[in-house]
Backbone as XML, in Angstrom:
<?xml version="1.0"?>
<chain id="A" units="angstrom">
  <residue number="1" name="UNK">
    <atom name="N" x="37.143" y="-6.201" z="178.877"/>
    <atom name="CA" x="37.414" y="-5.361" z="177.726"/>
    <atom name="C" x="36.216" y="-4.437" z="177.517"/>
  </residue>
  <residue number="2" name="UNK">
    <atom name="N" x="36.786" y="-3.066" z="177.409"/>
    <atom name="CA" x="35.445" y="-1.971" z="177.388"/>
    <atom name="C" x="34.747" y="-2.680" z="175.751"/>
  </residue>
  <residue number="3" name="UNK">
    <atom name="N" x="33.170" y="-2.097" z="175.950"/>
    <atom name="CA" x="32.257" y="-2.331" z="174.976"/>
    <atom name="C" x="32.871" y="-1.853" z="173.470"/>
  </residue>
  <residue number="4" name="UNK">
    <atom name="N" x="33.407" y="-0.521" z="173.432"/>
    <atom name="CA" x="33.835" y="0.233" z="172.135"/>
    <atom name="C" x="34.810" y="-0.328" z="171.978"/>
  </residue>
  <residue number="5" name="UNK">
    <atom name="N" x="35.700" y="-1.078" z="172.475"/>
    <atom name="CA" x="36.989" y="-1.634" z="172.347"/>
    <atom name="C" x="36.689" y="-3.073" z="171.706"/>
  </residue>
  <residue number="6" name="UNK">
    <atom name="N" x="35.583" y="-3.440" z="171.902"/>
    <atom name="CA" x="35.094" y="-4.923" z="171.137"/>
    <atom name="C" x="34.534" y="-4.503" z="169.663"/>
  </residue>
  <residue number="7" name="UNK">
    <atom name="N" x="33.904" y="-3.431" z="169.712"/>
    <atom name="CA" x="33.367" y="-2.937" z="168.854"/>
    <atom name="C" x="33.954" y="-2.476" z="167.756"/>
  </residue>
  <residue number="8" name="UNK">
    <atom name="N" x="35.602" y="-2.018" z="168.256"/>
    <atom name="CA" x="36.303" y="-1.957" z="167.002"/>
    <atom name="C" x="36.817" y="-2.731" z="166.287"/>
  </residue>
  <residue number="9" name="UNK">
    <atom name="N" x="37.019" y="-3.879" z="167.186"/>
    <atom name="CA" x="37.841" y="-5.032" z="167.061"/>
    <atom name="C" x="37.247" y="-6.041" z="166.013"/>
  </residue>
  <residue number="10" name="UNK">
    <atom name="N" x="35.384" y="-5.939" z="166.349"/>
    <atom name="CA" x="34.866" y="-6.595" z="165.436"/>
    <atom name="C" x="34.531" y="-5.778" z="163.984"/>
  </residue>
  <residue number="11" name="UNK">
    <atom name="N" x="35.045" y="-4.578" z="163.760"/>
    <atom name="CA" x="34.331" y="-4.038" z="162.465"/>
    <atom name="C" x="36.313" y="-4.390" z="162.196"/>
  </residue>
  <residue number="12" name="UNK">
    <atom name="N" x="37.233" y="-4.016" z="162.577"/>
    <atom name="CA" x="38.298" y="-4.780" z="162.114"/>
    <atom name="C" x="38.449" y="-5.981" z="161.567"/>
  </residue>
  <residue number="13" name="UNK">
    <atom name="N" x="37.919" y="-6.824" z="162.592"/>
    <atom name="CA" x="37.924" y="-8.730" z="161.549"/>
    <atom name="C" x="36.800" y="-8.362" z="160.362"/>
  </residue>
  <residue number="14" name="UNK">
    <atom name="N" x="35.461" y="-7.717" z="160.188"/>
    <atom name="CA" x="34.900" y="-7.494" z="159.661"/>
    <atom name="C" x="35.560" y="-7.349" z="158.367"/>
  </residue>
  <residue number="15" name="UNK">
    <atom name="N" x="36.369" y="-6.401" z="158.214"/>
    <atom name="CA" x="37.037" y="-5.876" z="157.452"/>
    <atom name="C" x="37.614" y="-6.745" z="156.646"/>
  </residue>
  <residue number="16" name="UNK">
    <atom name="N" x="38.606" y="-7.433" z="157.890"/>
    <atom name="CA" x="40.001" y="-8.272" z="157.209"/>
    <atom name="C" x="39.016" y="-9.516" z="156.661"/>
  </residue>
  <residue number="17" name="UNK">
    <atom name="N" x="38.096" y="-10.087" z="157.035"/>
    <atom name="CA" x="37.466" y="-11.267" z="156.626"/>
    <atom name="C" x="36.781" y="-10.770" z="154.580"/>
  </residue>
  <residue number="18" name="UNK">
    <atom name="N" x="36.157" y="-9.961" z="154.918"/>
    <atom name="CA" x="35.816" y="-8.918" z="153.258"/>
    <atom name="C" x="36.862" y="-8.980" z="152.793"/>
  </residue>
  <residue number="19" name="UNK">
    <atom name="N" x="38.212" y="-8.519" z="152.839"/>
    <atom name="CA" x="39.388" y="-8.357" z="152.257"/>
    <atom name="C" x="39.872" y="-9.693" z="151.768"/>
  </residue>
  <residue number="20" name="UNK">
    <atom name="N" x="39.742" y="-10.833" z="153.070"/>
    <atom name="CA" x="40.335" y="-12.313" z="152.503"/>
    <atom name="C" x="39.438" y="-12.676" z="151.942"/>
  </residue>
  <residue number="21" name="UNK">
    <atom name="N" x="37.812" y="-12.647" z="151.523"/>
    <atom name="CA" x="37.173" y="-13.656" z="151.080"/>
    <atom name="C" x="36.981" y="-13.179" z="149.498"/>
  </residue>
  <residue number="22" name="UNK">
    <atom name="N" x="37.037" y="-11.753" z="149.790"/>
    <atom name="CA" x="36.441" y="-11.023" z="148.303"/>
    <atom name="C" x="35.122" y="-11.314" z="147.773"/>
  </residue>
  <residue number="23" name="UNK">
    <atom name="N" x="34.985" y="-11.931" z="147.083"/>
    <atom name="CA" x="33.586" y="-11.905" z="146.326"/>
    <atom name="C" x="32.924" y="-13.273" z="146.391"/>
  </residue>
  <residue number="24" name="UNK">
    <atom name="N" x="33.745" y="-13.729" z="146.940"/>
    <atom name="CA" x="33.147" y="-15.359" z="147.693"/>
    <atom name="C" x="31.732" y="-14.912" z="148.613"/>
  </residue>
  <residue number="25" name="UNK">
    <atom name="N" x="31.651" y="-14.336" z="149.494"/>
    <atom name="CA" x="30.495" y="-13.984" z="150.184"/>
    <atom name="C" x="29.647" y="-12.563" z="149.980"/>
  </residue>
  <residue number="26" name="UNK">
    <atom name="N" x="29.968" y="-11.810" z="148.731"/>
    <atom name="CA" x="29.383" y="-10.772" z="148.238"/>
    <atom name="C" x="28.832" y="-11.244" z="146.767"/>
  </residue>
  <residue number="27" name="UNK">
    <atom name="N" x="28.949" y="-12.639" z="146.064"/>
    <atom name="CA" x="28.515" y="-12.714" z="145.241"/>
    <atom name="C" x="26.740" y="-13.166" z="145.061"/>
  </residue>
  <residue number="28" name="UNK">
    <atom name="N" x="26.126" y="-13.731" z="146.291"/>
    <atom name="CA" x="24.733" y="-13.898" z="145.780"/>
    <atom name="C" x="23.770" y="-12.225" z="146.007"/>
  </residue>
  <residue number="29" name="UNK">
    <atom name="N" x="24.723" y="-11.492" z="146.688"/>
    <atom name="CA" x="24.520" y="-10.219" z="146.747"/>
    <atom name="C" x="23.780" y="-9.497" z="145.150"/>
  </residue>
  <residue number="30" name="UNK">
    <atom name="N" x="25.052" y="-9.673" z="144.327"/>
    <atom name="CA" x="25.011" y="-9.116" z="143.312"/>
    <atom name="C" x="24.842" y="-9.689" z="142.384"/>
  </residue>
  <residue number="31" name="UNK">
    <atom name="N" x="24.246" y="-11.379" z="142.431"/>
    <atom name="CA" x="24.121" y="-12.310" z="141.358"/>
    <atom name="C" x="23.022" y="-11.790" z="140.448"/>
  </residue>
  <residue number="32" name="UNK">
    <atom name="N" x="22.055" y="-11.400" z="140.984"/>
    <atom name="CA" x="20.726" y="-11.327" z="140.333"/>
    <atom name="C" x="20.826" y="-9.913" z="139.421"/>
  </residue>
  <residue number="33" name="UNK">
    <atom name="N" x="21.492" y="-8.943" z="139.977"/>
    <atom name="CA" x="21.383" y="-7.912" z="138.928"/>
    <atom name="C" x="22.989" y="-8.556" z="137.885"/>
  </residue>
  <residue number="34" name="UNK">
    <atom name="N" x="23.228" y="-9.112" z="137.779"/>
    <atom name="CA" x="23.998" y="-9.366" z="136.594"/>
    <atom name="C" x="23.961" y="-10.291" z="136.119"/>
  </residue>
  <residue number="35" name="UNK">
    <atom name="N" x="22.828" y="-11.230" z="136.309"/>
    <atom name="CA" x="22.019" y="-12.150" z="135.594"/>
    <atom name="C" x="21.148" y="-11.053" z="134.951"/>
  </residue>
  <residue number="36" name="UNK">
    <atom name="N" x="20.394" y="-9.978" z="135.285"/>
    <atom name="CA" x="19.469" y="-9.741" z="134.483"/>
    <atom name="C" x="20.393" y="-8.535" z="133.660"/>
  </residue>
  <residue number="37" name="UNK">
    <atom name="N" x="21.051" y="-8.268" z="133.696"/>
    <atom name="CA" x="21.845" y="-7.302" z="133.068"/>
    <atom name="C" x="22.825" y="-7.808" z="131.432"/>
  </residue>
  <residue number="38" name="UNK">
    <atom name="N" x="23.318" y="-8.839" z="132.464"/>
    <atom name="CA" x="23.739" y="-9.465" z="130.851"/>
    <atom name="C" x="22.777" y="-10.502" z="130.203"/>
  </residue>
  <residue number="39" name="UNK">
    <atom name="N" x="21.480" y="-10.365" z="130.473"/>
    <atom name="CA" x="20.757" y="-11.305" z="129.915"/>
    <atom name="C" x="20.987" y="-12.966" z="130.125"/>
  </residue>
  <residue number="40" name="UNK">
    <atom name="N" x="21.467" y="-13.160" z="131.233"/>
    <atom name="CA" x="21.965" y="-14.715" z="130.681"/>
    <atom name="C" x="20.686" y="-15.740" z="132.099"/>
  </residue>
  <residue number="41" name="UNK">
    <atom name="N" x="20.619" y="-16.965" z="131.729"/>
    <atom name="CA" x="20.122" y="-17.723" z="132.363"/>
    <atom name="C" x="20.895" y="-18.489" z="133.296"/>
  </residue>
  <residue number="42" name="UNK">
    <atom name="N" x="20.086" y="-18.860" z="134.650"/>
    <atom name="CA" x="20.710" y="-19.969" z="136.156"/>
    <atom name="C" x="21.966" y="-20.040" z="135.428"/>
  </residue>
  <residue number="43" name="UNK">
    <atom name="N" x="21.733" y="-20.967" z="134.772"/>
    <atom name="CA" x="22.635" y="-21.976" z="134.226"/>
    <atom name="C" x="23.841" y="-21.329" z="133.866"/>
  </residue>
  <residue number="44" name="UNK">
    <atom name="N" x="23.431" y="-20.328" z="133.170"/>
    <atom name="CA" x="25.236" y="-19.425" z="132.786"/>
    <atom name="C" x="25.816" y="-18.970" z="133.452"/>
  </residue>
  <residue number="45" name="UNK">
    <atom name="N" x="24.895" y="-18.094" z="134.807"/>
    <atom name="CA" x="25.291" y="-18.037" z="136.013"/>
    <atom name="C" x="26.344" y="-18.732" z="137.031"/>
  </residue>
  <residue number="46" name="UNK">
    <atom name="N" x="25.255" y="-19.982" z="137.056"/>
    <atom name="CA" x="26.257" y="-20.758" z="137.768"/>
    <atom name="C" x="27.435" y="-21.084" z="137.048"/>
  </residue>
  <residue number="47" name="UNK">
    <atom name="N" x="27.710" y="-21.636" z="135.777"/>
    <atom name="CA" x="28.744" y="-21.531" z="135.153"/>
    <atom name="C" x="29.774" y="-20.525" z="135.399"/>
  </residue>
  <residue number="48" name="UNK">
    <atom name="N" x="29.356" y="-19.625" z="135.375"/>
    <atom name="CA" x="30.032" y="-18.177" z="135.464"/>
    <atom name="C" x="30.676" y="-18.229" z="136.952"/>
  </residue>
  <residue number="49" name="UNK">
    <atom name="N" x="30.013" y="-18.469" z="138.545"/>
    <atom name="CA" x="30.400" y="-18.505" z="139.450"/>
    <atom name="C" x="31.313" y="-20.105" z="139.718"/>
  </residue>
  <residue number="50" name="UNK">
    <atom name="N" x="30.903" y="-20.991" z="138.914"/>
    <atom name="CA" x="31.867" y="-21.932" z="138.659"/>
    <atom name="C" x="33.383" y="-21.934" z="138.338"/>
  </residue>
  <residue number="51" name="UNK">
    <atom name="N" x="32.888" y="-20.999" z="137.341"/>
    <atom name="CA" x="34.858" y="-20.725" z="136.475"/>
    <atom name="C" x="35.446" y="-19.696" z="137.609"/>
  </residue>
  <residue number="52" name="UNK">
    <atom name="N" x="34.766" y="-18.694" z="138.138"/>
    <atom name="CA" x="35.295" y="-17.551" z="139.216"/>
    <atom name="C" x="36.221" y="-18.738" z="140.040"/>
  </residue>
  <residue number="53" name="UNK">
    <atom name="N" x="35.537" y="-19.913" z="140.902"/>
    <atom name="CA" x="36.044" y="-20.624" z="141.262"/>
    <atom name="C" x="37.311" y="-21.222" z="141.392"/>
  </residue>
  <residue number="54" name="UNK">
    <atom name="N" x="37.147" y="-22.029" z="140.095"/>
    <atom name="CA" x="37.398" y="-22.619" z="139.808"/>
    <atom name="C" x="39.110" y="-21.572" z="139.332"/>
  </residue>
  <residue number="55" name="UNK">
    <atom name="N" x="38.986" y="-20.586" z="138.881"/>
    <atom name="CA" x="39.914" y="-19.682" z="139.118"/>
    <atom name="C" x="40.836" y="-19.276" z="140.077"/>
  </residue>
  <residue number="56" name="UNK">
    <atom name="N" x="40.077" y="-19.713" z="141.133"/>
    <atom name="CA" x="40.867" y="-19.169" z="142.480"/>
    <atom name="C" x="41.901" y="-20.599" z="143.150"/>
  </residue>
  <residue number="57" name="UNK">
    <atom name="N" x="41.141" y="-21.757" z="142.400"/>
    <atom name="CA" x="42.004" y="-23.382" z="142.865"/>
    <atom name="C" x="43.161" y="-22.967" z="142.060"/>
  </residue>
  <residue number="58" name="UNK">
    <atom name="N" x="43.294" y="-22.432" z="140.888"/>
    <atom name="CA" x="44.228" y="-22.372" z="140.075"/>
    <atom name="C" x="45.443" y="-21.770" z="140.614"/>
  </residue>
  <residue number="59" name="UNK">
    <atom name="N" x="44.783" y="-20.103" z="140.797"/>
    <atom name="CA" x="45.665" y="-19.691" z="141.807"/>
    <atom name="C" x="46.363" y="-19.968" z="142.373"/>
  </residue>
  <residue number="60" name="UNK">
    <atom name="N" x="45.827" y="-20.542" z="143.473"/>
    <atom name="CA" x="46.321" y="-21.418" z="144.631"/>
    <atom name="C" x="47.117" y="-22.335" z="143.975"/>
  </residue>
  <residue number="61" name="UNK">
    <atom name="N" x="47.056" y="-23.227" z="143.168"/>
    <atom name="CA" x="48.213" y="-24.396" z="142.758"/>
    <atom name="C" x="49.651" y="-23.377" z="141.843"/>
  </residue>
  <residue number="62" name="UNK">
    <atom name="N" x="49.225" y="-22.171" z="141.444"/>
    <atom name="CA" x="50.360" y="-21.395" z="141.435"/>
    <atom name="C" x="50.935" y="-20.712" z="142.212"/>
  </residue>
  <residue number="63" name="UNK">
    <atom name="N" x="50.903" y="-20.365" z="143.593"/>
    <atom name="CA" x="51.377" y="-20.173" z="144.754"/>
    <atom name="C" x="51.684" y="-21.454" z="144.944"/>
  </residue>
  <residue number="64" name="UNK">
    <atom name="N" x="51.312" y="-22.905" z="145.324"/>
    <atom name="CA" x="52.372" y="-23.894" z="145.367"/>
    <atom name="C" x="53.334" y="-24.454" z="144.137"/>
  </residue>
  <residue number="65" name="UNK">
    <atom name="N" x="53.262" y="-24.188" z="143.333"/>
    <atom name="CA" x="54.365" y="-24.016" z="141.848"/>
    <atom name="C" x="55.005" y="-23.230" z="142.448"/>
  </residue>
  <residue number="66" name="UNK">
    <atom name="N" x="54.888" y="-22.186" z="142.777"/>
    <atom name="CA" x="56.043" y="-21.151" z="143.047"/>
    <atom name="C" x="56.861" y="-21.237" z="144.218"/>
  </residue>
  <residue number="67" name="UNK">
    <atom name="N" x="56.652" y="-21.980" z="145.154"/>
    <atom name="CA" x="57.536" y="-22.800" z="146.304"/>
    <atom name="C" x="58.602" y="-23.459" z="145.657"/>
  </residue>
  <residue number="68" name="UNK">
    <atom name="N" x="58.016" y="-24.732" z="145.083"/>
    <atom name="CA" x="58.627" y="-25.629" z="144.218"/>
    <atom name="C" x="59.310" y="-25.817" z="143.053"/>
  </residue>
  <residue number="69" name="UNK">
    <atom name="N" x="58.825" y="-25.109" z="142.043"/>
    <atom name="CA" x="59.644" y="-24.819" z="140.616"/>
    <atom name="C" x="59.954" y="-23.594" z="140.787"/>
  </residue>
  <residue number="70" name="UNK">
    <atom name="N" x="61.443" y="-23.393" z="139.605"/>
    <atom name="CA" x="61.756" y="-22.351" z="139.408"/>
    <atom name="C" x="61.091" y="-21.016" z="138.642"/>
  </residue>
  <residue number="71" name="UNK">
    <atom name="N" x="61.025" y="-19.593" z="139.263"/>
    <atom name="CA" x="59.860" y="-19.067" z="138.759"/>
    <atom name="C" x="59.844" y="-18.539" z="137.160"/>
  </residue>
  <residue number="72" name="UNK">
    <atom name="N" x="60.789" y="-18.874" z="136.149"/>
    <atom name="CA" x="60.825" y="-19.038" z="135.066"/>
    <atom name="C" x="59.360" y="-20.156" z="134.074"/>
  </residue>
  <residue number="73" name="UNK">
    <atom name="N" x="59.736" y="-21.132" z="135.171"/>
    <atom name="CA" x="58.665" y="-22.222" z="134.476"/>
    <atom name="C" x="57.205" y="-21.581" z="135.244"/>
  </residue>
  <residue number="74" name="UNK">
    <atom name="N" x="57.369" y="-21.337" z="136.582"/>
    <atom name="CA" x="55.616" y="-20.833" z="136.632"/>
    <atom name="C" x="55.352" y="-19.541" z="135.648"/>
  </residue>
  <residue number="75" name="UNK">
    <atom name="N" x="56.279" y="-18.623" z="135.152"/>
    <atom name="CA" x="55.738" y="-17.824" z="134.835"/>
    <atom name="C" x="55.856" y="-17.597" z="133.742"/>
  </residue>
  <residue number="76" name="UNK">
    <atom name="N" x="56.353" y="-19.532" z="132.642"/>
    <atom name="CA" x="55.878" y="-19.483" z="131.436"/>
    <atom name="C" x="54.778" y="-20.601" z="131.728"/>
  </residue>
  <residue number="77" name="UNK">
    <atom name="N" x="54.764" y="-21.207" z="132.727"/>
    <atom name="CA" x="53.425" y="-21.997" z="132.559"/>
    <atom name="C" x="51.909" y="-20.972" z="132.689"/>
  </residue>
  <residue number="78" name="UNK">
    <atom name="N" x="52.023" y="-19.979" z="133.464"/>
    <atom name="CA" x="50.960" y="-19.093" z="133.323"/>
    <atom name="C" x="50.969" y="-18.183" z="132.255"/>
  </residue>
  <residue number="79" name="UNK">
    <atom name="N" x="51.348" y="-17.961" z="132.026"/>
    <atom name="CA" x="51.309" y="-16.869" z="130.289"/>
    <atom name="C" x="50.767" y="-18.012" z="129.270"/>
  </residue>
  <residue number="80" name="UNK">
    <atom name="N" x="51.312" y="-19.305" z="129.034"/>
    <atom name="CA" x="50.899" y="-20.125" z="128.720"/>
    <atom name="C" x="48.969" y="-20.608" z="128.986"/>
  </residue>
  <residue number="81" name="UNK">
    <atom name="N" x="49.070" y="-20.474" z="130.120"/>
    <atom name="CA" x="47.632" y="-20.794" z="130.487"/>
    <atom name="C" x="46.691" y="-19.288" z="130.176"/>
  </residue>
  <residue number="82" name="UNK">
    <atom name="N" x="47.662" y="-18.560" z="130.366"/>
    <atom name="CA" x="46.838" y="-17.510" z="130.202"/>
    <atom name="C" x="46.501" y="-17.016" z="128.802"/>
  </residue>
  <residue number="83" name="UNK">
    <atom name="N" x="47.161" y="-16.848" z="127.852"/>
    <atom name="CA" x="47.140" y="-17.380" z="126.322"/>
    <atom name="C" x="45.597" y="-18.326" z="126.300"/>
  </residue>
  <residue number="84" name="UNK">
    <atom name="N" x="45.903" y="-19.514" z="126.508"/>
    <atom name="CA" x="44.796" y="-20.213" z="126.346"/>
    <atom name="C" x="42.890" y="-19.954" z="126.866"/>
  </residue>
  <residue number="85" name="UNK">
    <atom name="N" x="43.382" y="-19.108" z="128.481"/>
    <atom name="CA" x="41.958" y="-19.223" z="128.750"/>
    <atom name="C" x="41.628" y="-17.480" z="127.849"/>
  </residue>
  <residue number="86" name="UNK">
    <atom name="N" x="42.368" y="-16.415" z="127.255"/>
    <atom name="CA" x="41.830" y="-15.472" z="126.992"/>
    <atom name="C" x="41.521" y="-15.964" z="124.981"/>
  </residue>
  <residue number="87" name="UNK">
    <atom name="N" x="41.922" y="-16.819" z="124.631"/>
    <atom name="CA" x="42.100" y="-17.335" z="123.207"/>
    <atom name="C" x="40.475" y="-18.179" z="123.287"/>
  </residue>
  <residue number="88" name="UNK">
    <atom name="N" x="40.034" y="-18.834" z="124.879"/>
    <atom name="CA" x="39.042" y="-19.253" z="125.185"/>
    <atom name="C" x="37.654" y="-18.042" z="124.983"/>
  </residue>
  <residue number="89" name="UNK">
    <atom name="N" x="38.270" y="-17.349" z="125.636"/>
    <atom name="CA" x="37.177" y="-16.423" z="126.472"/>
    <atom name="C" x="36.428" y="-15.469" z="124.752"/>
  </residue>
  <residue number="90" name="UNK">
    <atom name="N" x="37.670" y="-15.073" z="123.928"/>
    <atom name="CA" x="37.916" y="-14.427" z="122.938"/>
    <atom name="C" x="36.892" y="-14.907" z="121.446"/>
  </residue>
  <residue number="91" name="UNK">
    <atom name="N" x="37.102" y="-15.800" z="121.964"/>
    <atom name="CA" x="36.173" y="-17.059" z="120.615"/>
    <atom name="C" x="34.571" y="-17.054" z="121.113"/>
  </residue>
  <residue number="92" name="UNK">
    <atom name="N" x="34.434" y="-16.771" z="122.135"/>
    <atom name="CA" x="32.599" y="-17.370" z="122.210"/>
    <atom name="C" x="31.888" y="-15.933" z="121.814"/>
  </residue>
  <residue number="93" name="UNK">
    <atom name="N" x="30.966" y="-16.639" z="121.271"/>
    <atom name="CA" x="30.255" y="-15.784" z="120.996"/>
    <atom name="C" x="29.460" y="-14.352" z="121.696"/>
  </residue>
  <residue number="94" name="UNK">
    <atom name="N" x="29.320" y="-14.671" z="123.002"/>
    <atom name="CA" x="28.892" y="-13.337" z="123.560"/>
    <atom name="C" x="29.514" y="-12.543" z="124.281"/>
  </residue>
  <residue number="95" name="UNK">
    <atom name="N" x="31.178" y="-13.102" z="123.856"/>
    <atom name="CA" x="32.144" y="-12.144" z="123.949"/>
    <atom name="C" x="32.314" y="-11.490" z="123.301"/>
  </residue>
  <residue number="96" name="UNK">
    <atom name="N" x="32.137" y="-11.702" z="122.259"/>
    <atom name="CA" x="32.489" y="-11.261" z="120.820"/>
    <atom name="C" x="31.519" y="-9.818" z="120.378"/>
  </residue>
  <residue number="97" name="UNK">
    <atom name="N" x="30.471" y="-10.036" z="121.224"/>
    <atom name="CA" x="29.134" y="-8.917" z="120.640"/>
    <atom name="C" x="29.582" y="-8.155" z="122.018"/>
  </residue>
  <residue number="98" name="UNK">
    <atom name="N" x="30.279" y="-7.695" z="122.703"/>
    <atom name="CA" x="31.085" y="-6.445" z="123.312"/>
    <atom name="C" x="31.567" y="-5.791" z="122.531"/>
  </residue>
  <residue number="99" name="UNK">
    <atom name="N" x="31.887" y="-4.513" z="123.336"/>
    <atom name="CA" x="32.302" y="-3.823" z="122.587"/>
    <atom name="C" x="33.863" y="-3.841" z="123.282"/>
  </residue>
  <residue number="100" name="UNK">
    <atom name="N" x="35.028" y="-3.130" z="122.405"/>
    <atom name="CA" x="35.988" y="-3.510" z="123.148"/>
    <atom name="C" x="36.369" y="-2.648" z="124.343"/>
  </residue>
  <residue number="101" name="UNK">
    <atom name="N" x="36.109" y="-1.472" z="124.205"/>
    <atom name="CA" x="36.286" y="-1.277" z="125.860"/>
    <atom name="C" x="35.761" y="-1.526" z="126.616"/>
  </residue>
  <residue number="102" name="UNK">
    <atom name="N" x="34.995" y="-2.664" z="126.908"/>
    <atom name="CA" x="34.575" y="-3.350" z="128.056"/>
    <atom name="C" x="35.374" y="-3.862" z="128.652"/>
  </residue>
  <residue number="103" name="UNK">
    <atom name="N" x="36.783" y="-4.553" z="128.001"/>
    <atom name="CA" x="37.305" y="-5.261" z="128.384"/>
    <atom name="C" x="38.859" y="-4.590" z="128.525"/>
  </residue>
  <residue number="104" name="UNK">
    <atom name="N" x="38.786" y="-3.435" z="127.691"/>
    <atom name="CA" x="40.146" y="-2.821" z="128.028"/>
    <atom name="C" x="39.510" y="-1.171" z="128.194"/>
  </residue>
  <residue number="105" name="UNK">
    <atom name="N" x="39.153" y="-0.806" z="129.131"/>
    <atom name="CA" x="38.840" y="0.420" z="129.638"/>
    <atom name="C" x="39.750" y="1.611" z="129.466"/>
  </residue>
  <residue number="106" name="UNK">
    <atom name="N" x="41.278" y="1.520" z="129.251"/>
    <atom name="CA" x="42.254" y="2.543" z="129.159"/>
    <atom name="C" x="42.283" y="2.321" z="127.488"/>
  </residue>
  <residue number="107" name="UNK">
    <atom name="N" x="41.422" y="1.427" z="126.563"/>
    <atom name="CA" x="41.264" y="2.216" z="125.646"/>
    <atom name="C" x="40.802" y="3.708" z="125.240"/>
  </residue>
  <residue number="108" name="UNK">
    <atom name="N" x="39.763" y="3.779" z="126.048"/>
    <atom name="CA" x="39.235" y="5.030" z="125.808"/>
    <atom name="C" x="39.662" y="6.475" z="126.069"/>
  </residue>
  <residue number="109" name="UNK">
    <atom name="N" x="41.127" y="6.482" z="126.717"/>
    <atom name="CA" x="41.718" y="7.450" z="127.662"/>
    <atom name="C" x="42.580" y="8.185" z="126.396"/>
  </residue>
  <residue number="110" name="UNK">
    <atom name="N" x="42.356" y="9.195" z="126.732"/>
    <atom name="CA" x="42.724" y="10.127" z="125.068"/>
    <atom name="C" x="44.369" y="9.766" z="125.708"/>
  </residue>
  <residue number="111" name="UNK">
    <atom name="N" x="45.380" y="9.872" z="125.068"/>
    <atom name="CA" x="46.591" y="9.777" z="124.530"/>
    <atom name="C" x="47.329" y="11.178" z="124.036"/>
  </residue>
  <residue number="112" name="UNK">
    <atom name="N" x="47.134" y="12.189" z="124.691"/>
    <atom name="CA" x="47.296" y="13.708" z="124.736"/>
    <atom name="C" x="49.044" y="13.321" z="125.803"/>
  </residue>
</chain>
């Protein structure tokens, strides 16, 4: 196999591997400037890359819900869950000292 022909092949998996992993292997990249950005300590950090996690198992057990149950119940069991973790997220305190378009960005989009 010619040299440039490997060469594409590997910035291709390159690619597709970034695409499947997402921020799984780009996150100690960018850990440190958003530890010092939002002010927070290790500890919230890791918390923080904990729940990311811990997010993605979830996922995953709703892709196998959705094999198995009918998609009525996954997709009141997630509105359901989802209710809860933003009713979570909504209550702590250094959510709360945002401002709100942080969190909804097409607030700010004039309405013309």
């Amino acid at each position: 196999m010619p040299s440039s022909t490997l060469q594409w092949l590997s910035l291709v998996g390159i690619i597709w591997l970034q695409a499947i992993n997402g921020t799984n292997s780009n996150f100690p990249a960018y850990s440190s400037q958003l530890k010092q950005l939002l002010s927070i300590s290790q500890i919230q950090l890791n918390n923080l890359a904990f729940a990311s996690d811990a997010g993605k198992l979830f996922g995953w057990f709703s892709g196998l819900a959705a094999i198995y149950l009918p998609l009525w119940l996954v997709l009141t069991i997630g509105s359901f869950l989802g209710l809860i973790g933003y009713a979570f997220v909504g209550s702590t305190p250094f959510v709360m000292s945002l401002p709100y378009e942080t969190f909804y960005p097409i607030a700010k989009l004039p309405l013309d």
